[in-house]
C-alpha positions in Angstrom: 0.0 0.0 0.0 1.2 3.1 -0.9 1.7 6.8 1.1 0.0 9.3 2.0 1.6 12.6 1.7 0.6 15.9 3.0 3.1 18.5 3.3 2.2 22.0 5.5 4.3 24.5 3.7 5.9 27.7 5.3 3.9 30.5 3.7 4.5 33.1 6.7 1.4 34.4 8.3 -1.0 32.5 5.7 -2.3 28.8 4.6 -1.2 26.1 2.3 -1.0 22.3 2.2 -0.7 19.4 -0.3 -2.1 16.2 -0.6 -0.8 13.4 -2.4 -2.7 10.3 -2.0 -1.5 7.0 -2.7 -2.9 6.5 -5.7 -1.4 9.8 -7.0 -4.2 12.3 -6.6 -2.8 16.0 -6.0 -5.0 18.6 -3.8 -3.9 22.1 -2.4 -5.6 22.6 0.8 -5.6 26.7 0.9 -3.6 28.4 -1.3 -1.5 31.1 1.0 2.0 32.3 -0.6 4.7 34.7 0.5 6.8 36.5 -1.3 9.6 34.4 -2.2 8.0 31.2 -2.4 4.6 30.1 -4.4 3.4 26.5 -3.4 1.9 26.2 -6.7 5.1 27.2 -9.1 6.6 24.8 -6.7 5.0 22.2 -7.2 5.1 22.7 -11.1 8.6 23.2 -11.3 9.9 21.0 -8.7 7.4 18.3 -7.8 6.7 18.1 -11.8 2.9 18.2 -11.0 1.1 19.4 -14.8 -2.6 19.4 -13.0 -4.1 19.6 -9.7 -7.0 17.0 -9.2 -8.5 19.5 -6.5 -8.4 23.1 -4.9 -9.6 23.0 -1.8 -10.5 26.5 -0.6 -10.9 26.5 3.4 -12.5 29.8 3.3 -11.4 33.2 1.6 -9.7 35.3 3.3 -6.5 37.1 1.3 -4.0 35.0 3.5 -5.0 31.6 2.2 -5.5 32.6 -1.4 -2.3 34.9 -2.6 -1.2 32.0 -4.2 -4.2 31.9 -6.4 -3.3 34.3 -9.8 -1.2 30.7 -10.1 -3.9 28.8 -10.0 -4.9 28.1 -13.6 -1.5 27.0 -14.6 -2.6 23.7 -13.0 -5.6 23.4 -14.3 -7.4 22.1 -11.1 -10.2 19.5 -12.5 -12.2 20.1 -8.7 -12.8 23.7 -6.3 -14.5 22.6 -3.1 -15.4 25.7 -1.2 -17.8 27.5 1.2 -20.2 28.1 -1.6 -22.8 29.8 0.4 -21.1 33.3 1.0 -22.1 36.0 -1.3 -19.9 37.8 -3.0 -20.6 41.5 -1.1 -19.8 39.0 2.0 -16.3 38.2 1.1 -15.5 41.5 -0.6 -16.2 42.9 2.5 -14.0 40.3 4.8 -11.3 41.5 3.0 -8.9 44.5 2.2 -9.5 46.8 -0.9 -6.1 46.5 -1.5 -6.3 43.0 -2.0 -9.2 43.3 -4.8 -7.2 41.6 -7.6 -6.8 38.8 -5.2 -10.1 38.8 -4.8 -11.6 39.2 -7.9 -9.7 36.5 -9.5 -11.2 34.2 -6.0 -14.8 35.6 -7.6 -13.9 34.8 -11.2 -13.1 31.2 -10.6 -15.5 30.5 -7.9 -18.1 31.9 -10.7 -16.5 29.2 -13.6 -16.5 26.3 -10.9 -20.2 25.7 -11.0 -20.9 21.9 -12.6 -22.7 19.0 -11.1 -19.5 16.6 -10.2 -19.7 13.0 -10.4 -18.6 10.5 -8.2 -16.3 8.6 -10.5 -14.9 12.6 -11.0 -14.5 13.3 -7.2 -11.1 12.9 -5.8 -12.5 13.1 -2.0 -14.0 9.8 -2.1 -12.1 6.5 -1.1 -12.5 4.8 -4.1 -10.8 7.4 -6.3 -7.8 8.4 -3.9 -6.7 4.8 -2.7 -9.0 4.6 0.6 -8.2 8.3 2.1 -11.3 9.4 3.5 -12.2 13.5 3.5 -14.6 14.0 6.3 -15.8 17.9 5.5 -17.8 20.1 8.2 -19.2 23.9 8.4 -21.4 25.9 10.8 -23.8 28.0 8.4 -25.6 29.4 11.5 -23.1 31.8 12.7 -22.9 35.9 11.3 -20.8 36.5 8.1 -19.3 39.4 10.1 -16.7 36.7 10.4 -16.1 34.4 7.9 -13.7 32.6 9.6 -16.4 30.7 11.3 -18.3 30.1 7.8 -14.8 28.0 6.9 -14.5 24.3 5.9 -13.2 21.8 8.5 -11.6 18.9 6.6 -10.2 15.6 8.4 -8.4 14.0 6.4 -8.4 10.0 7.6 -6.1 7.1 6.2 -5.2 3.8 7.6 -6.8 5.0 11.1 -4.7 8.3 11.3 -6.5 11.4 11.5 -5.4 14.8 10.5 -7.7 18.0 11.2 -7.5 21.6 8.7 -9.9 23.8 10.7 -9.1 26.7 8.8 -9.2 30.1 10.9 -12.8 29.2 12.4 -13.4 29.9 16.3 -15.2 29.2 19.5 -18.4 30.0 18.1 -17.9 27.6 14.9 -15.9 25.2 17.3 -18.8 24.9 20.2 -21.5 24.2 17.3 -19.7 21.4 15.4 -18.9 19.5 18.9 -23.1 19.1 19.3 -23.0 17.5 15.7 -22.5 13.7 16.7 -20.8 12.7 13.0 -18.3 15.6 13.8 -17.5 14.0 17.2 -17.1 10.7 15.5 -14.7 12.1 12.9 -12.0 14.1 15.1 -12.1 11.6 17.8 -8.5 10.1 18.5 -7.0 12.7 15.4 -2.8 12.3 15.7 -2.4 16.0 13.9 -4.1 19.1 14.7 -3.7 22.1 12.4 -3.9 24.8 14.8 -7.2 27.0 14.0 -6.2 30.9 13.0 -2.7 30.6 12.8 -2.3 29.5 16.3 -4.1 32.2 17.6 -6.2 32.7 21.1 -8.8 33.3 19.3 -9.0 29.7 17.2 -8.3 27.7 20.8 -11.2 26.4 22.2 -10.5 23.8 25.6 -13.6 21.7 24.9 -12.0 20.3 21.6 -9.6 18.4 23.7 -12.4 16.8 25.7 -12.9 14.3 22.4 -9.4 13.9 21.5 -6.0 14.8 22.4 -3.6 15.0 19.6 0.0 13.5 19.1 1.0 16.5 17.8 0.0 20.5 17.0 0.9 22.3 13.7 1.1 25.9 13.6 1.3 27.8 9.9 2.5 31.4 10.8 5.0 34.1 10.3 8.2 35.6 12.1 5.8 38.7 13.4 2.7 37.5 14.1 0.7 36.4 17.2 0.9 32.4 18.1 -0.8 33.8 21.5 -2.0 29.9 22.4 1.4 27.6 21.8 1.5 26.5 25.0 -2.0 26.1 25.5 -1.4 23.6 22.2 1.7 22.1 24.0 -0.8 21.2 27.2 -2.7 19.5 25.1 -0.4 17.6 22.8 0.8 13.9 23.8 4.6 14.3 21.8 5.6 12.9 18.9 9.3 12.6 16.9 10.0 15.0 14.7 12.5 13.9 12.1 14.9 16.8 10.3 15.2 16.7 6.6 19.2 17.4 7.3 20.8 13.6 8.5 23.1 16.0 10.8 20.3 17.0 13.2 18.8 14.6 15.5 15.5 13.7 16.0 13.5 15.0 18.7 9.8 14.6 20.4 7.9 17.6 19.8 4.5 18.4 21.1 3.7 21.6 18.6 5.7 23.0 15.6 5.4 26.0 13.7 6.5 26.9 10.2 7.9 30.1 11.3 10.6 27.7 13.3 10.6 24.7 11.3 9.7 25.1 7.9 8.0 23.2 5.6 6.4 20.2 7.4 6.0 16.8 5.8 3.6 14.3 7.2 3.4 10.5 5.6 1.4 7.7 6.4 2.3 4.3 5.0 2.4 0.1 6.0 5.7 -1.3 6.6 6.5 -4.5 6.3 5.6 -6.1 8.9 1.9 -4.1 8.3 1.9 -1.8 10.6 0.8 1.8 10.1 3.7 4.3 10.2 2.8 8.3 11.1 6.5 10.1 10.0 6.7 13.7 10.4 9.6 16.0 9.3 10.4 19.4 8.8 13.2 21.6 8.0 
């Protein structure tokens, strides 16, 4: 059986991922940049990757979509997205300044608009070699804030869980834990994707009621606010980190940041012997 790949780039203060699944499905999870590095060109010129199977937008906000002006030089087949917000709702949860950013979001959340079918639709098990995508939002909250309108995906493969909650908060937070399937899906995650960059504001205790994770990933930048990364390394059981250069040794880690470790690679495979390997390493 083959790997599962997900990789948590270093995009400063914003949001990317990638998903390779075993049977060679590629997904960006949020599509954040900084100025020196683009996940996507990446990925084109480095990876070798001609076509993305899927965007997955977690909600958008300008700091997980600067990366988007690249986004039809993959040509992504699939957009998953929190459909329901209007388009006077997101203009106004974001900065005039960023309008072209913006309007390309509008332009392609416009085009992306087909009926998909199921042998098309690289979230479901059959198609992506048995990774399941468990995907939740809270409608019920006020657009004011669409951080809590966001997607929450766990992404779940050989009995390893690893939740992208986007930027939502306590209010989103306390309303998915009363949903029984959401319970089900986040209980015993390894990985936790720390809500709004690590922020107070995307901690909420009662998460850690249903599951207590191996380990805490924070995506954020050299001069922004992780306010809560001790609160993550409360919660946190430890797990090895591994370091892409042989010369450093491994450690146990209970929550890791981009800002301090770089790109972050997480893979889950069967060894030999058939048990289910969780590997993480950063920079």
């Amino acid at each position: 059986m083959s790997n599962l790949r997900v990789i948590c780039w270093n995009v400063e203060h914003g949001n990317a991922a990638y998903i390779q699944t075993p049977t060679l499905k590629h997904i960006a999870l949020d599509l954040g940049s900084e100025p020196d590095f683009s996940p996507l060109t990446f990925l084109k010129t480095d990876f070798h990757i001609d076509h993305l199977d899927e965007v997955i937008i977690s909600h958008p906000h300008t700091d997980h979509l600067t990366d988007i002006l690249n986004f039809d030089g993959l040509s992504p087949k699939v957009l998953s997205r929190p459909k329901h917000l209007t388009e006077s709702e997101i203009r106004a949860a974001n900065r005039r300044e960023d309008a072209s950013i913006i309007d390309k979001y509008i332009e392609i959340n416009n085009r992306f608009n087909s009926p998909l079918a199921s042998e098309s639709n690289p979230e479901l098990p059959q198609n992506n070699g048995g990774v399941v995508f468990h995907t939740f939002k809270d409608t019920a909250t006020s657009t004011a804030n669409i951080n809590n309108h966001g997607l929450v995906i766990v992404l779940e493969y050989l009995n390893c869980k690893i939740i992208f909650p986007g930027d939502i908060e306590s209010p989103t937070w306390a309303a998915l834990l009363q949903r029984r399937d959401f319970v089900t899906a986040i209980s015993d995650a390894d990985i936790l994707i720390a809500s709004h960059h690590g922020r107070e504001a995307g901690f909420y205790g009662d998460l850690f009621k249903v599951f207590k994770p191996k380990l805490t990933i924070i995506s954020d930048g050299r001069f922004r606010d992780t306010s809560a990364t001790a609160r993550y390394s409360a919660v946190s059981d430890g797990w090895t980190v591994h370091r892409r250069d042989k010369s450093l040794n491994s450690e146990e880690r209970k929550c890791i940041t981009t800002r301090q470790d770089g790109h972050i690679d997480i893979e889950i495979w069967k060894n030999d012997k058939g048990q289910t390997v969780l590997s993480v390493t950063a920079d």
